[in-house]
C-alpha positions as CSV (number, residue, x, y, z in Angstrom):
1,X,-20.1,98.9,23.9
2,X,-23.7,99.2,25.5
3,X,-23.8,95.1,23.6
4,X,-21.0,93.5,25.5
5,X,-22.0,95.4,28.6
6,X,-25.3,93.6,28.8
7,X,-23.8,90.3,27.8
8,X,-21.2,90.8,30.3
9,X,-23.7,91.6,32.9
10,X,-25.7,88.7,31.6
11,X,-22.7,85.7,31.9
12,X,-22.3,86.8,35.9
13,X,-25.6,86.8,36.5
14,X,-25.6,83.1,35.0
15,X,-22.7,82.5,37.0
16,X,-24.2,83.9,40.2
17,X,-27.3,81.2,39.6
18,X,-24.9,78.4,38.8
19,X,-23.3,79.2,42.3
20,X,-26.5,79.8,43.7
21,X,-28.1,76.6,42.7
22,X,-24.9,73.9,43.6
23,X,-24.9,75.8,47.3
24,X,-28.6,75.0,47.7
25,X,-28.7,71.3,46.8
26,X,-25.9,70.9,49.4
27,X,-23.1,71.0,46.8
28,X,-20.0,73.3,46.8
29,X,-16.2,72.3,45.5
30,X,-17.7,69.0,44.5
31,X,-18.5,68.3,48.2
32,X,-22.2,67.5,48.8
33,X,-23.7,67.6,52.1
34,X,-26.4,65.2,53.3
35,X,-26.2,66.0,57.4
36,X,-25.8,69.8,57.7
37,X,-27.1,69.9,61.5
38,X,-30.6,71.8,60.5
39,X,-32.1,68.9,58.4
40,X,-31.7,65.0,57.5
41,X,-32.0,65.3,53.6
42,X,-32.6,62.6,51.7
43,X,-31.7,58.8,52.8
44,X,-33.3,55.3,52.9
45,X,-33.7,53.9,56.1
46,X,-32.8,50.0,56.7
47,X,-34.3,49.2,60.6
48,X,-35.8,51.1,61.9
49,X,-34.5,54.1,65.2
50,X,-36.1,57.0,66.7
51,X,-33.4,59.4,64.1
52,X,-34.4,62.9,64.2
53,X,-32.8,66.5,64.0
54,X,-32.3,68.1,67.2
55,X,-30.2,70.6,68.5
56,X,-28.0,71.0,65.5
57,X,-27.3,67.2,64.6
58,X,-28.8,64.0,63.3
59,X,-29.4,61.9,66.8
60,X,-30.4,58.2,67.6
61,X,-30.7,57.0,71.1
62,X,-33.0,54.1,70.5
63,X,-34.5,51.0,68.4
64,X,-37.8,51.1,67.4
65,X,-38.4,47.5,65.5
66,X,-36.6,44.6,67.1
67,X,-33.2,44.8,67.9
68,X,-31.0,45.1,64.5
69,X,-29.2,48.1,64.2
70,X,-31.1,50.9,62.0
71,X,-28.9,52.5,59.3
72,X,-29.5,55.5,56.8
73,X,-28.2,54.5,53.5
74,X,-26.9,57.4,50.7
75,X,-29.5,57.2,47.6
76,X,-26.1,57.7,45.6
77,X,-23.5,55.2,44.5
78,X,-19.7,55.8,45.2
79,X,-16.5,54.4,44.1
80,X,-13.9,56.6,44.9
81,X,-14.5,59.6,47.1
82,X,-13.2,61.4,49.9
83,X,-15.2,61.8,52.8
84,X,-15.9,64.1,55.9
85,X,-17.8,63.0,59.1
86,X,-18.2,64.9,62.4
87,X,-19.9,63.0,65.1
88,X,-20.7,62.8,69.4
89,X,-20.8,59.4,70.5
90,X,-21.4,58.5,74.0
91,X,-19.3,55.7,75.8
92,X,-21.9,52.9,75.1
93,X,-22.7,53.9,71.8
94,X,-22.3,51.3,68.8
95,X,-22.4,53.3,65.4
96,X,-20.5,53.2,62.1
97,X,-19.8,54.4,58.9
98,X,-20.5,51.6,56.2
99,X,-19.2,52.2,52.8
100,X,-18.8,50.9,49.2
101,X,-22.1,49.1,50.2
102,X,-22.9,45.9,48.2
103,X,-26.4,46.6,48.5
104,X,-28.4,48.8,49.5
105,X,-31.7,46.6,50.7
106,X,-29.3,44.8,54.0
107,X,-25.9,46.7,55.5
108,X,-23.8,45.0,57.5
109,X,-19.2,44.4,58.1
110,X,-19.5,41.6,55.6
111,X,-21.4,43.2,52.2
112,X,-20.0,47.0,53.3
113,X,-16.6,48.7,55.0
114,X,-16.9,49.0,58.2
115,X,-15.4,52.2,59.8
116,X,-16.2,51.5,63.2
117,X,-17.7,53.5,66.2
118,X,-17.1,51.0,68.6
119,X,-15.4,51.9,72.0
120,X,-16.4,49.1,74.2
121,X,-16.3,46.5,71.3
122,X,-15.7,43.2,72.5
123,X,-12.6,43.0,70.6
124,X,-10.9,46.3,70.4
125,X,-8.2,46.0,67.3
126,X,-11.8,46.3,65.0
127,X,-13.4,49.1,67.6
128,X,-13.3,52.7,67.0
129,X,-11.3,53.9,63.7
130,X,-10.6,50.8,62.5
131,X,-12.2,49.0,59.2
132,X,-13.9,45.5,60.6
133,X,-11.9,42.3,59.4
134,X,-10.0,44.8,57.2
135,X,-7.5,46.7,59.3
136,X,-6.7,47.0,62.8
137,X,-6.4,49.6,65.0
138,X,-3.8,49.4,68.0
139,X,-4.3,51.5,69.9
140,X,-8.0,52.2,69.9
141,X,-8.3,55.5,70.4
142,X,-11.6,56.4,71.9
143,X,-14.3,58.5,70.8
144,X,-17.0,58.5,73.6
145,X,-17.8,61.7,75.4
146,X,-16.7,64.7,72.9
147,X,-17.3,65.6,69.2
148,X,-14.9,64.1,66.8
149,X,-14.0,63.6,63.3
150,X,-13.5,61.1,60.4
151,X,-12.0,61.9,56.7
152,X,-12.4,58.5,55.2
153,X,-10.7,58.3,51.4
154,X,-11.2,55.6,49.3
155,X,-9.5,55.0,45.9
156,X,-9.2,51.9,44.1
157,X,-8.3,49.4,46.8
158,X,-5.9,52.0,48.9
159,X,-8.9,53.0,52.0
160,X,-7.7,55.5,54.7
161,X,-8.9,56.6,58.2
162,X,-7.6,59.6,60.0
163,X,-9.9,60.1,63.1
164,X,-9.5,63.5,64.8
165,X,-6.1,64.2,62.4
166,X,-4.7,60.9,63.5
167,X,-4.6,58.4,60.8
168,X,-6.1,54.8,61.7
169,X,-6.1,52.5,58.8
170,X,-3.8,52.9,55.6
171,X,-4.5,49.6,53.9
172,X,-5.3,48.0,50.2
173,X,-8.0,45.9,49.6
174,X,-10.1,45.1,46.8
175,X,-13.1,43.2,48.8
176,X,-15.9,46.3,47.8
177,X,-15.4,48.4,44.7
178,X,-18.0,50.9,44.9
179,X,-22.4,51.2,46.4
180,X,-24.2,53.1,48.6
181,X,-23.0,54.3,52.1
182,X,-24.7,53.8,55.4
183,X,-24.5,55.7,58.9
184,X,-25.3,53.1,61.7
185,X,-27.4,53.3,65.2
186,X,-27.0,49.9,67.4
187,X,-26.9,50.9,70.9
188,X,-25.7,54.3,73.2
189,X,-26.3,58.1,71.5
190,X,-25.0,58.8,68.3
191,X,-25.5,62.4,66.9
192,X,-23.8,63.2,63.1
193,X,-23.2,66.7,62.9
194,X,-21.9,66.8,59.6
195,X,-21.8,64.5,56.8
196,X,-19.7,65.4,53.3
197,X,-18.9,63.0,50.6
198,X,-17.1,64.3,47.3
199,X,-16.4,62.0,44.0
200,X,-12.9,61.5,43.3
């Protein structure tokens, strides 16, 4: 009896360490965390912006290097995943979520999935919650001013955006099966509060 009680005693304390250790490296329910609000974790940066941790999110307000945009691109690969974004973007900004990334070395509409954070784009059926020469968005709902939220899913070549619970894009395509993805700075205030991916 004294036996199984110190194997029993032994299997949750294994347990408790199992749960201990997916929590810390940002991982819980299959979700990992790479913008938690306290720190940036770990991302490659293409261009270059003054990105930093302040006040409880991930911020750009500026280019450093020329005048590309500056992205921060996932050191992991993805193919189909669900995903969780909560973001504050000012009216001017220009930002994005780029997925299913070709490549990782250069990020742009044409090699990735655009989800755009655009609210003063040019042309406003690819501005904010819609994909860029994938699917439209009419009417473009806006984002500037207030925090906000994307759950982007893709699987196979069905991709869907619901933007603060209002669904954007629901549209196949097979352009981009899977890569790295990207959060973008080009112009205005961007600040990521949270960023979750999980595998599907």
């Amino acid at each position: 009896m004294k036996r199984l009680s110190i194997l029993a005693a032994g299997l949750l304390m294994g347990a408790a360490a199992v749960q201990f250790s997916s929590v810390a490296s940002g991982q819980s329910g299959g979700w990992v965390t790479l913008v938690d609000g306290s720190k940036m974790l770990d991302w490659a940066e293409v261009g270059k912006a003054n990105w930093a941790v302040k006040d409880g999110a991930l911020t750009a307000d500026k280019i450093l290097e020329g005048k590309d945009p500056s992205y921060l691109v996932s050191k992991e690969s993805y193919k189909d995943f669900e995903m969780k974004v909560e973001f504050w973007a000012d009216d001017d900004a220009n930002s994005g979520i780029f997925i299913r990334c070709d490549q990782a070395a250069k990020i742009d509409a044409k090699i990735c999935y655009e989800v755009n954070i655009f609210d003063k784009r040019p042309d406003p059926t690819y501005g904010t919650g819609a994909i860029v020469d994938v699917a439209k968005v009419d009417p473009m709902p806006k984002a500037g001013g207030k925090w906000n939220t994307f759950e982007i899913t893709a699987k196979g070549p069905h991709l869907v955006v619901v933007f603060n619970g209002q669904k954007t894009v629901d549209v196949q395509d097979s352009k981009h099966a899977g890569g790295p993805f990207a959060l973008q700075y080009g112009a205005g205030v961007i600040k990521f509060r949270k960023v979750q991916i999980k595998a599907l």
